[in-house]
NUBA-206289 format. One record per residue: x, y, z of N, C-alpha, C in turn. Coordinates in steps of 0.02 Angstrom, whole numbers, plus 50000, padded with zeros to 5 digits. Last residue first. Layout:
BEGIN
   nxx   nyy   nzz  caxx  cayy  cazz   cxx   cyy   czz
     X     Y     Z     X     Y     Z     X     Y     Z
...
***
This chain:
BEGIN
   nxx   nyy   nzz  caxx  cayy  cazz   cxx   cyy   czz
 48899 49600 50660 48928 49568 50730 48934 49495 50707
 48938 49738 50591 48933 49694 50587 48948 49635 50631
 48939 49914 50596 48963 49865 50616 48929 49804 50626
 48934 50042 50483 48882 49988 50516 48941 49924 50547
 48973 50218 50444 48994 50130 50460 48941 50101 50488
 48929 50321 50366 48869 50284 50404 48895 50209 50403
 49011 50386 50296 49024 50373 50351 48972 50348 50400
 48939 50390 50183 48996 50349 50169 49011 50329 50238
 48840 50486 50187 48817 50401 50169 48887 50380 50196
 48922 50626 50192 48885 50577 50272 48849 50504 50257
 49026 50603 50108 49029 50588 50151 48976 50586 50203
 49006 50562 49949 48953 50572 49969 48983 50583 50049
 49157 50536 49924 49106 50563 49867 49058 50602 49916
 49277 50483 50036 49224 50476 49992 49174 50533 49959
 49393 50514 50104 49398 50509 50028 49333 50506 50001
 49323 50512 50234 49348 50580 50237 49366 50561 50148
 49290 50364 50226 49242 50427 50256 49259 50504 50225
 49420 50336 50255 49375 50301 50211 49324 50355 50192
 49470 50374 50376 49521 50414 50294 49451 50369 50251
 49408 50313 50463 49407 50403 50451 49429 50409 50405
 49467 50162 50432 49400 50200 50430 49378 50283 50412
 49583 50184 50476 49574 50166 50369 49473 50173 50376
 49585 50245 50587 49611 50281 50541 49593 50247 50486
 49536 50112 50653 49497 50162 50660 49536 50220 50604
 49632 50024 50620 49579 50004 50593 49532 50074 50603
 49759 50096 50709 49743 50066 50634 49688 50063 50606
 49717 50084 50842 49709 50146 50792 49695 50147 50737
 49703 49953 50825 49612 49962 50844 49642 50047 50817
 49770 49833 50834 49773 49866 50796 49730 49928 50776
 49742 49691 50911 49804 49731 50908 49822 49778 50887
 49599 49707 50863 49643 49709 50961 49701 49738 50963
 49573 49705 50756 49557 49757 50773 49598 49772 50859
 49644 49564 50728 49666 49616 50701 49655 49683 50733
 49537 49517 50791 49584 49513 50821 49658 49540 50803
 49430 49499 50722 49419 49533 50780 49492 49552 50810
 49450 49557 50557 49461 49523 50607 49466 49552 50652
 49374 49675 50451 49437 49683 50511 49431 49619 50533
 49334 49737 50293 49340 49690 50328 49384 49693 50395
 49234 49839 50243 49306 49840 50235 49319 49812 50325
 49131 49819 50081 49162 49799 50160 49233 49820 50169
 49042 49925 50006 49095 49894 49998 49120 49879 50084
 48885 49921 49919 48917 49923 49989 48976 49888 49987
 48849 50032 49802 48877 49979 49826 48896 49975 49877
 48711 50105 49700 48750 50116 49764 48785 50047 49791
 48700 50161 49536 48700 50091 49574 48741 50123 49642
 48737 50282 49465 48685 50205 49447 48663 50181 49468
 48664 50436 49534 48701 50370 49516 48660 50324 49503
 48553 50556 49403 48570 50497 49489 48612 50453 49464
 48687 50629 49317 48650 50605 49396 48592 50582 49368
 48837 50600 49250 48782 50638 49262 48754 50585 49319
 48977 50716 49254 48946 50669 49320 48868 50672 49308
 49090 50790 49135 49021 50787 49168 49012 50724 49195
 49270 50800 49113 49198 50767 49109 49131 50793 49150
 49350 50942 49149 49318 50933 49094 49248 50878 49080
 49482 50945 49248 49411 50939 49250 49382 50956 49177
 49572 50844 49325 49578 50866 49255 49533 50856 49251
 49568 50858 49470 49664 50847 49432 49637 50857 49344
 49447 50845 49489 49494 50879 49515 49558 50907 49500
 49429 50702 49428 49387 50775 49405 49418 50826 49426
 49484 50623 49511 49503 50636 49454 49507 50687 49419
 49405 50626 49632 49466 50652 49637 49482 50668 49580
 49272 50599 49551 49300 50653 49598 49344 50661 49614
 49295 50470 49532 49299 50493 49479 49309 50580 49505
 49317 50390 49649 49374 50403 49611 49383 50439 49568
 49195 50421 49711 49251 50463 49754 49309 50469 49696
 49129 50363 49613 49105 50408 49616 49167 50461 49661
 49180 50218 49519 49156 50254 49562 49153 50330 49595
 49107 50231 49344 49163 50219 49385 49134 50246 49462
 49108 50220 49158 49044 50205 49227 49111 50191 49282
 49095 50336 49053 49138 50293 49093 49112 50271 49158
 49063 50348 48870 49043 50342 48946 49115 50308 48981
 49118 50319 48763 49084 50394 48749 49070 50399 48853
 49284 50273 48728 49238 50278 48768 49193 50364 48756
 49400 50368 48653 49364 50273 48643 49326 50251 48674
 49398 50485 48700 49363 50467 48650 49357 50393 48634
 49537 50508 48777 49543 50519 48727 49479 50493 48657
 49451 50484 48900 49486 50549 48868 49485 50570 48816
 49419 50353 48897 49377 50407 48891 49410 50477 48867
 49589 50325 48908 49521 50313 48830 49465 50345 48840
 49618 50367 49035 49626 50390 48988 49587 50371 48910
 49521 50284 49125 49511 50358 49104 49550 50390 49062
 49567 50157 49098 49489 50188 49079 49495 50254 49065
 49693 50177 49130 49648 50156 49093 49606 50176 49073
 49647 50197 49291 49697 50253 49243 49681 50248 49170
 49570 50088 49315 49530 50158 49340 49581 50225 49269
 49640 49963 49221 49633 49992 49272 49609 50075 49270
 49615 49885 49076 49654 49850 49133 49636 49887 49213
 49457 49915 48990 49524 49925 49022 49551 49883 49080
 49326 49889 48868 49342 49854 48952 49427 49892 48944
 49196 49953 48831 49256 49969 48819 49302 49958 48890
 49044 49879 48784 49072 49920 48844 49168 49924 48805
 48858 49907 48751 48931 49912 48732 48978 49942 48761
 48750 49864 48873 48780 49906 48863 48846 49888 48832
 48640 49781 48951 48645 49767 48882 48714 49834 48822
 48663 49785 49091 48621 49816 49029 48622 49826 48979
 48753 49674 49104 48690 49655 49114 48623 49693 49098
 48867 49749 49092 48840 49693 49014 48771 49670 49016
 48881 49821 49175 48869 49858 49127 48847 49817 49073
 48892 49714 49257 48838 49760 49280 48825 49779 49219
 49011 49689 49252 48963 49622 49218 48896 49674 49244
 49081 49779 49252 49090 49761 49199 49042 49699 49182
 49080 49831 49404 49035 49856 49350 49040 49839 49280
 49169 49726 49474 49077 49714 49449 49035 49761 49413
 49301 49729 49380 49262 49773 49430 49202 49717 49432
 49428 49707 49292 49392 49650 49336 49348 49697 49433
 49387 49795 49219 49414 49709 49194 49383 49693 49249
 49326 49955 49204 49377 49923 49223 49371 49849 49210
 49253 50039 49068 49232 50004 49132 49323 49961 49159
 49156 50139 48979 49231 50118 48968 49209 50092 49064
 49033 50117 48852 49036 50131 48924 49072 50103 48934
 49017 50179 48668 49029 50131 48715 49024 50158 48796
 48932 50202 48513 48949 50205 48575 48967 50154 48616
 48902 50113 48383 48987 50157 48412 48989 50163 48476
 48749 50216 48416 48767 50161 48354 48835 50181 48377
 48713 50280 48575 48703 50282 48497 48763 50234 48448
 48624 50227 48701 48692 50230 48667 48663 50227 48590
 48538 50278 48817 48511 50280 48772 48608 50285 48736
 48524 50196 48979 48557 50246 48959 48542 50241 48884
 48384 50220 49114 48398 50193 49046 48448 50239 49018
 48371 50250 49242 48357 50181 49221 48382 50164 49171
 48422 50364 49257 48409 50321 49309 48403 50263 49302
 48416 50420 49122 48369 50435 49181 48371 50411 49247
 48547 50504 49021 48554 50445 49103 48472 50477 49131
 48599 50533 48875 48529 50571 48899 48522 50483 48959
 48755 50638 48877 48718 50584 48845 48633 50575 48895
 48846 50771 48814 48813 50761 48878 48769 50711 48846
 48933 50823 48746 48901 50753 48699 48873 50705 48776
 49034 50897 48779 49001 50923 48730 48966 50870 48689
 49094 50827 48897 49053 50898 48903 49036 50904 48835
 49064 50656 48893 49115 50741 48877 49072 50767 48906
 49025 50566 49066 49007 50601 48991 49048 50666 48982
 49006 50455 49195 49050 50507 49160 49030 50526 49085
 48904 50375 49286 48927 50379 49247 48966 50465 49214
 48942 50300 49463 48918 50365 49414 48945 50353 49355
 48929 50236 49605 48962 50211 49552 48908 50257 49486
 48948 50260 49785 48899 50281 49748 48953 50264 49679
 48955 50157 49930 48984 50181 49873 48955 50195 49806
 48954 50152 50097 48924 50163 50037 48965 50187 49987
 49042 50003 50188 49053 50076 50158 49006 50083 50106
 49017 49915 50330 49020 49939 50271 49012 50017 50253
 49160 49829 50453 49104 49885 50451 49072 49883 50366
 49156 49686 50559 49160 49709 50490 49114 49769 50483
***
């Protein structure tokens, strides 16, 4: 089993850049932080005490931020980068929140029969991510 770093950022308009130290996000009376259902940033985001604006999925979310039902959007960092790409307007502010290690599991014996396979959803892992030299710091797990 290798893991993947995954850096999880919050999103802000551009014209209501919100004040992220690292530690503390400061929401004003209404505000919310738009989060996916069934992420762990939705019990993350409750665990700071943060009014959140839960969606079904990443598309979701990002459209109500869009359109303002969300003042934040706490998401991961490669997804919100591609996004940003296809329709740039939010701000990324910094430092991320939270770095996650996401597994991306092989059986040994999956990897036998399948070892290009598993080595391509690796490089394409690496090569989508945000941060790529954290991301491609696979660790293999014995």
């Amino acid at each position: 089993m290798s893991t993947l770093e995954v850096d999880f950022v919050l999103l802000s308009h551009p014209d209501r850049v919100g004040s992220w130290d690292g530690t503390e996000l400061k929401l004003a009376e209404g505000d919310s932080v738009g989060v996916v259902r069934d992420s762990s940033m939705l019990s993350f985001a409750r665990s700071k005490g943060w009014a959140v604006e839960v969606s079904g999925s990443f598309d979701s979310a990002w459209s109500k931020f869009l359109r303002g039902r969300s003042r934040y959007l706490l998401a991961a960092a490669p997804a919100a980068d591609q996004r940003m790409k296809m329709e740039p307007g939010p701000v990324m502010l910094q430092p991320p929140v939270v770095k996650l290690h996401m597994f991306l599991a092989v059986s040994r014996d999956f990897y036998v029969r399948h070892t290009d396979f598993v080595h391509a959803l690796w490089k394409t892992a690496c090569e989508q991510a945000y941060d790529r030299v954290a991301a491609c710091k696979l660790r293999r797990q014995k």
